[in-house]
Rosetta silent file (secondary structure, phi, psi, omega in degrees, C-alpha in Angstrom):
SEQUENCE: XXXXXXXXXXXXXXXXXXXXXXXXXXXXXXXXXXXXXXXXXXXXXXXXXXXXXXXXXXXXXXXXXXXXXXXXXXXXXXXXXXXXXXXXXXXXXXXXXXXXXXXXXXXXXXXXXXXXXXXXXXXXXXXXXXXXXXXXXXXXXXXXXXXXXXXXXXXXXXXXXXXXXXXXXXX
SCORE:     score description
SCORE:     0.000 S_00000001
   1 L     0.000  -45.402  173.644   57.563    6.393  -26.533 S_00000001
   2 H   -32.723  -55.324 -164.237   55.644    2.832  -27.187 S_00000001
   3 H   -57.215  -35.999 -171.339   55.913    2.209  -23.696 S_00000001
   4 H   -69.098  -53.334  172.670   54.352    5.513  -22.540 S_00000001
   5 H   -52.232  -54.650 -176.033   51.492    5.515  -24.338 S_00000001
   6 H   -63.036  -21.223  146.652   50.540    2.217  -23.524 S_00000001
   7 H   -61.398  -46.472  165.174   50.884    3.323  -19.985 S_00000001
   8 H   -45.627  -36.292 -148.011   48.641    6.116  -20.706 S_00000001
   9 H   -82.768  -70.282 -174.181   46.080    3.713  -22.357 S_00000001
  10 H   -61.243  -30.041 -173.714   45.944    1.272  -19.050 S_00000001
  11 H   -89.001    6.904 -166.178   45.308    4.254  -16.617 S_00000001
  12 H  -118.341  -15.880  143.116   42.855    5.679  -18.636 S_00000001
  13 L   -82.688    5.926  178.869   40.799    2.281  -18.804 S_00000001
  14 H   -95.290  -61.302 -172.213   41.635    1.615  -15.414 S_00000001
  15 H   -53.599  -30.662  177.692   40.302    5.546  -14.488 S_00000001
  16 H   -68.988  -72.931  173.338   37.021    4.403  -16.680 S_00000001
  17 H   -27.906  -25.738 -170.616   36.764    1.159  -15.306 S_00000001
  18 H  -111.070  -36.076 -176.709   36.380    2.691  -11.437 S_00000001
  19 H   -53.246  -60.487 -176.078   34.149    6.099  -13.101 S_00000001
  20 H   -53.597  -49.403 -179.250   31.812    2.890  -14.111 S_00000001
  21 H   -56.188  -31.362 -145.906   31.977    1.100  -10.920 S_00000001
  22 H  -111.416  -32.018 -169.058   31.580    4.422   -8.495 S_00000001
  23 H   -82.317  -41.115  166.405   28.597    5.331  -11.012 S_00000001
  24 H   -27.462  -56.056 -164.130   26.596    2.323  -10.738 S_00000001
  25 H  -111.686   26.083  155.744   26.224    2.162   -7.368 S_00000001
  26 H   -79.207  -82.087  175.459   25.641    6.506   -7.256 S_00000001
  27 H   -17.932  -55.940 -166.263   22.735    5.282   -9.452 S_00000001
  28 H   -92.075  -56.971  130.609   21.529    2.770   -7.089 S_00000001
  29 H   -10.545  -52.057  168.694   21.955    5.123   -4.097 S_00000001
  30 H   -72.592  -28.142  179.292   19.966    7.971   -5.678 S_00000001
  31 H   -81.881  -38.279  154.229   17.145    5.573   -5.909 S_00000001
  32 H   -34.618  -56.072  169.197   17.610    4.303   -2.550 S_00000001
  33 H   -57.980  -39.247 -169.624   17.313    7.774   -1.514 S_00000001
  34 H   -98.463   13.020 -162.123   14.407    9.104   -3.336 S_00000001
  35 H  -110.121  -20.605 -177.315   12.374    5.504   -2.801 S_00000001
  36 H   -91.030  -48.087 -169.017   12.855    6.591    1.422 S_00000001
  37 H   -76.545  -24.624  170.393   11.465   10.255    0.990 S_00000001
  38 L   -60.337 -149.524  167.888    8.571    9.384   -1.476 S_00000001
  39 L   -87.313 -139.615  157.173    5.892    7.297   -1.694 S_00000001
  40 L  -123.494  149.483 -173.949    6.689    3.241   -2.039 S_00000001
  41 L   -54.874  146.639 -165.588    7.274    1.835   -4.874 S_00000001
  42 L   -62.507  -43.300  165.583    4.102   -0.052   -6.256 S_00000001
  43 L   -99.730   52.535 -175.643    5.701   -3.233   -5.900 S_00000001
  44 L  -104.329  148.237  163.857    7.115   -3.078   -2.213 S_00000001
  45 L   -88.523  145.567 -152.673    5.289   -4.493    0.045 S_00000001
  46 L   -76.580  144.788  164.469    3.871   -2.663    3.382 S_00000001
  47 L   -38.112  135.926  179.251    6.036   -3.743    6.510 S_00000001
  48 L    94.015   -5.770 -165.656    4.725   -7.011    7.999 S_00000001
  49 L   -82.902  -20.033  160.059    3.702   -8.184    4.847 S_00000001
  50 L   -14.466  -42.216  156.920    5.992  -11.073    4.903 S_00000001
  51 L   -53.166  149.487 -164.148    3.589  -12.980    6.289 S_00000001
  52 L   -56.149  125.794  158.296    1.534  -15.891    4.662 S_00000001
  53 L   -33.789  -66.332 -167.578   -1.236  -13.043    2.995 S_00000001
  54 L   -93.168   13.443  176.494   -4.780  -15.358    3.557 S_00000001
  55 L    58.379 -110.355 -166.998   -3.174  -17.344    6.822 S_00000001
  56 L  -115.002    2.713 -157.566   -4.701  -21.409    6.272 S_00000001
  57 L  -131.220  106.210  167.403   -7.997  -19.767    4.195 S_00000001
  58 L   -45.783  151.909 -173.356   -8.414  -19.146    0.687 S_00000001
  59 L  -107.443  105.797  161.421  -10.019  -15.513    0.527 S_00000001
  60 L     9.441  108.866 -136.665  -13.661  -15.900   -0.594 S_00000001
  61 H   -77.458  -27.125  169.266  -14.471  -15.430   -4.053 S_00000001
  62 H   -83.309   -7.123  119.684  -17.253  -12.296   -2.841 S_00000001
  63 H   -18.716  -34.831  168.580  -14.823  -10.768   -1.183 S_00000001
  64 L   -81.249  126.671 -170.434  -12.707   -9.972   -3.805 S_00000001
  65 E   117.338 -165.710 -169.691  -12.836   -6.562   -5.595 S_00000001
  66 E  -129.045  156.283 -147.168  -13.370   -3.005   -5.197 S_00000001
  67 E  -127.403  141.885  170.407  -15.279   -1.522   -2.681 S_00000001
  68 E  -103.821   88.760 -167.724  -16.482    1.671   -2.000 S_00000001
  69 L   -53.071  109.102  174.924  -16.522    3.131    1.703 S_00000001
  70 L  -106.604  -37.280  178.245  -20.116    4.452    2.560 S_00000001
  71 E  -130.838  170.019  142.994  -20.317    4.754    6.517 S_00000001
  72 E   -90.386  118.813  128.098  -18.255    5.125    9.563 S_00000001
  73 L    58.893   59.414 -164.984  -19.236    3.804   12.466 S_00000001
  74 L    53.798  -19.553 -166.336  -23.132    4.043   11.139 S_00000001
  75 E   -82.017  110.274  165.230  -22.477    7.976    9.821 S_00000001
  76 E   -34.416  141.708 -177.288  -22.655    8.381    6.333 S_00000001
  77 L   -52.197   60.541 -160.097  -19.557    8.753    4.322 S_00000001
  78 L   -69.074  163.626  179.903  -19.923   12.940    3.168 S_00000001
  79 L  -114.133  106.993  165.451  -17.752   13.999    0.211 S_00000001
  80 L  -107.625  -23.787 -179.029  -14.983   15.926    1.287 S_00000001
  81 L  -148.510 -142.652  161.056  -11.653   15.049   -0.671 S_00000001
  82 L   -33.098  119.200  174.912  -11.027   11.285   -2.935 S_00000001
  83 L   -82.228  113.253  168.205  -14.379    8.918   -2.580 S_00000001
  84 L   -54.084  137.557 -172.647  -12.339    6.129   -0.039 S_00000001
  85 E  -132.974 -163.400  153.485  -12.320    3.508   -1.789 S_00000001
  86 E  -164.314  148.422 -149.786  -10.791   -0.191   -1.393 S_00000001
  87 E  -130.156   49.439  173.823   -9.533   -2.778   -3.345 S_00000001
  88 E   -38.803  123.768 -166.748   -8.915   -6.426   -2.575 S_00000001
  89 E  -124.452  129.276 -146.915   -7.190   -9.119   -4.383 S_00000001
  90 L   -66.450   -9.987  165.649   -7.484  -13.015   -4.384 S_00000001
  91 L   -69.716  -15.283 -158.467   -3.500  -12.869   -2.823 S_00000001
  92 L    82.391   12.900  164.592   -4.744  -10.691   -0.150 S_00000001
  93 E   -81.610  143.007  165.564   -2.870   -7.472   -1.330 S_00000001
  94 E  -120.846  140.775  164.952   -5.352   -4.338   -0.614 S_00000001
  95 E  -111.286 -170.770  176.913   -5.099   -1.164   -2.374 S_00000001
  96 E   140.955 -167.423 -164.329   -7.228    2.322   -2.176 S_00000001
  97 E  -134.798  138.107 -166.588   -7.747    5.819   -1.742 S_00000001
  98 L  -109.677    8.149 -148.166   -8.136    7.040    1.718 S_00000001
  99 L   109.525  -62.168 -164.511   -9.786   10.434    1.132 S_00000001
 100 L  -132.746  -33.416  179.569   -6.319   11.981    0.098 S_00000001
 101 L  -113.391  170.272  164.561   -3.462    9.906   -0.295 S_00000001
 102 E   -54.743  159.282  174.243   -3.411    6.151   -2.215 S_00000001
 103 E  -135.428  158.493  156.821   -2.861    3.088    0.107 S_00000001
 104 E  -165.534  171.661 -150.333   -1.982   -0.362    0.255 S_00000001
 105 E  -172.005  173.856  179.229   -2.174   -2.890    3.238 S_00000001
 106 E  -155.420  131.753 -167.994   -2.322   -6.727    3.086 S_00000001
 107 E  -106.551  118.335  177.620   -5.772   -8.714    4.687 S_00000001
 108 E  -107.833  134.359  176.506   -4.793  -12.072    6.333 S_00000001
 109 E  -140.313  120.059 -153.557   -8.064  -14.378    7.236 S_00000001
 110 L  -147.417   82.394 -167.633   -7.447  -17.025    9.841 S_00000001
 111 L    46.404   62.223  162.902  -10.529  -19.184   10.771 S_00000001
 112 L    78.418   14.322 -174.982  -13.056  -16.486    9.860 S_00000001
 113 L  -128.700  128.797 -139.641  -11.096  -13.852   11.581 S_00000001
 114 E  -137.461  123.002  166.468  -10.247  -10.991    9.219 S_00000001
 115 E  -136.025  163.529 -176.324   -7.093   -8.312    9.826 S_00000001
 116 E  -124.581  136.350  176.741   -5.241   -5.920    7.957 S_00000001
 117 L   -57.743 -161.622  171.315   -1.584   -5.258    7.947 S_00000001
 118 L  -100.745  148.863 -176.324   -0.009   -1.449    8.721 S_00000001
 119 L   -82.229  135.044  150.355   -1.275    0.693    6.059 S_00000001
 120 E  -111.584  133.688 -163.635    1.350    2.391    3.742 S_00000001
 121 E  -150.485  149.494  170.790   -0.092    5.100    2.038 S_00000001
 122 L   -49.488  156.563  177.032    1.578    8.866    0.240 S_00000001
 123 L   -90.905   36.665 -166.535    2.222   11.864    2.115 S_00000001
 124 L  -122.069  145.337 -176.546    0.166   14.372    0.585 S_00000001
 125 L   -58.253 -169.301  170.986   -1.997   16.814    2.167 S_00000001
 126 L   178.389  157.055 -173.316   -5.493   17.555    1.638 S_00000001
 127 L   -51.015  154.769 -174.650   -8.308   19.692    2.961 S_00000001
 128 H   -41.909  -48.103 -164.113   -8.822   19.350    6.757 S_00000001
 129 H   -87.969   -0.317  148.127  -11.862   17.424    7.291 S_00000001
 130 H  -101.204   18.646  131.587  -10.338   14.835    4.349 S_00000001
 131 H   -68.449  -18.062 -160.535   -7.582   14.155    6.248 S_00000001
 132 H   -85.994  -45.354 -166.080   -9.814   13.735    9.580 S_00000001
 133 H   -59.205  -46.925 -141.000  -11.900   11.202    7.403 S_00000001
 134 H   -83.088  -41.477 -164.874   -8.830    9.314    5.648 S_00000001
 135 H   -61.936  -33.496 -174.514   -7.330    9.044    9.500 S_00000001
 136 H   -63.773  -76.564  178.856  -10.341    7.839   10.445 S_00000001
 137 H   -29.328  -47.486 -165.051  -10.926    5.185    7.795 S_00000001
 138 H   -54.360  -72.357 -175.730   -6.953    3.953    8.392 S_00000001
 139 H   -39.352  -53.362 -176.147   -7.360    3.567   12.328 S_00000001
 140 H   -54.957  -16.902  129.266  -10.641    1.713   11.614 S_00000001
 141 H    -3.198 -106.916  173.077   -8.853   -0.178    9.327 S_00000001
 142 H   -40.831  -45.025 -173.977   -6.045   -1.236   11.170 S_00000001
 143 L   -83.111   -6.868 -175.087   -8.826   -2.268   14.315 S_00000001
 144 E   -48.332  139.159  157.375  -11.090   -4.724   11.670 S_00000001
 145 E  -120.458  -29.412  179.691  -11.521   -8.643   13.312 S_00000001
 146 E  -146.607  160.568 -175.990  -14.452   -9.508   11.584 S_00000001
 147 E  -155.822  134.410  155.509  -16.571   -9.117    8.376 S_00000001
 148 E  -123.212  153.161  178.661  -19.544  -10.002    6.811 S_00000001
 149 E  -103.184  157.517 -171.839  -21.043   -9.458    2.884 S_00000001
 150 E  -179.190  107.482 -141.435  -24.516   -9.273    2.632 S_00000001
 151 L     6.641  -97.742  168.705  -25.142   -9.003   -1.465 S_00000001
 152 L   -50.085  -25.598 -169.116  -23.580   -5.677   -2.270 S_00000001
 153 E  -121.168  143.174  178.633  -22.437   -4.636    0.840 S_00000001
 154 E  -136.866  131.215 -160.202  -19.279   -5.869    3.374 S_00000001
 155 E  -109.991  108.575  157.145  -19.321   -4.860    6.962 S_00000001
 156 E  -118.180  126.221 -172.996  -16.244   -4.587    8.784 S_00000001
 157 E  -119.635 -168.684 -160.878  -16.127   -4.498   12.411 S_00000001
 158 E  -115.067  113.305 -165.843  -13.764   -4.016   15.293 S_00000001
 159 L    50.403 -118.699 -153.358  -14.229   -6.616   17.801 S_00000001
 160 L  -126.247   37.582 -174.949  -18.221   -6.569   18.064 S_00000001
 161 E  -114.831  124.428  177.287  -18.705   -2.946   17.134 S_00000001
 162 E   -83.867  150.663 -144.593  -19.578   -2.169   13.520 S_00000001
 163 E  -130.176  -27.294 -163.769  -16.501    0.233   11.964 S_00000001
 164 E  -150.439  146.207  169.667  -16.808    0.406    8.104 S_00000001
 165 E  -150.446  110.801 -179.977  -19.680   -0.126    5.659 S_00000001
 166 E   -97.447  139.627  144.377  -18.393   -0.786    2.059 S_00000001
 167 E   -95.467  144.948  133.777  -20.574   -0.921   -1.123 S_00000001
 168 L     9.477  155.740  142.752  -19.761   -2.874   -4.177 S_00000001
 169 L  -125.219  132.423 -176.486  -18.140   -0.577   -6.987 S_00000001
 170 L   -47.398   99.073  170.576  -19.931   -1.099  -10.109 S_00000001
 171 L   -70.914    0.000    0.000  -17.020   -2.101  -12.682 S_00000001
């Protein structure tokens, strides 16, 4: 009878012992899973980001901060969904609002030459023409080469075309 029991006893911490092990990495799997269909997690980084952020060039202490998207391409900014906004950081991570969904991106500056990573940003709809805007804002985005500040304001263009006009945001 000793013997039996005590045989009971090891398969039933042995049967535990594998429930913990199989549950662990079910745990770690469901999060895998809902971290691919979501957004990204706040602290993943955007593909590409691997890369040295600020290249050989600390990123300019007026530079730094959050910015407010006023033009297109000369054409005022109209309010249709989320006032775009953007948000820079002395590592070179960028954050924002694109019109409708949140963003983040990473700005590498390389002898005065200014780019942005691929944008990762949520999946959520929003009315039509602040989706047209947010699409806009991304591509333009994505095409930046150059920049200049001039007090309050930062200029970003695309080759030698200007693409974005940022204001300050009052903190």
């Amino acid at each position: 009878m000793r013997n039996g029991r005590s045989h009971s006893g090891v398969v039933i911490l042995v049967a535990l012992a594998a429930a913990a092990c199989g549950s662990g990495g079910g745990a770690e799997s469901q999060a895998s899973r809902e971290t691919k269909g979501g957004s990204p997690p706040a602290a993943s980084s955007p593909a590409g980001a691997d890369v040295e952020a600020t290249g050989d060039q600390e990123l300019p202490a007026d530079l730094i901060g959050s910015w407010t998207l006023v033009e297109i391409d000369g054409v005022p900014v109209t309010e249709v969904g989320k006032t775009p906004t953007l948000e820079i950081v002395s590592d070179g991570s960028v954050s924002g609002v694109g019109g409708v969904n949140r963003f983040q991106t990473q700005l590498k500056l390389v002898d005065g030459r200014m780019s942005f990573g691929p944008v990762a940003a949520t999946k959520m709809a929003g009315p039509p023409e602040a989706m047209d805007l947010e699409s806009t804002y991304f591509t333009r985005l994505g095409a930046v080469s150059s920049y200049e500040i001039d007090g309050e304001t930062l200029r970003l263009w695309a080759d030698d075309d200007e693409g974005l006009t940022l204001e300050r945001t009052a903190e």
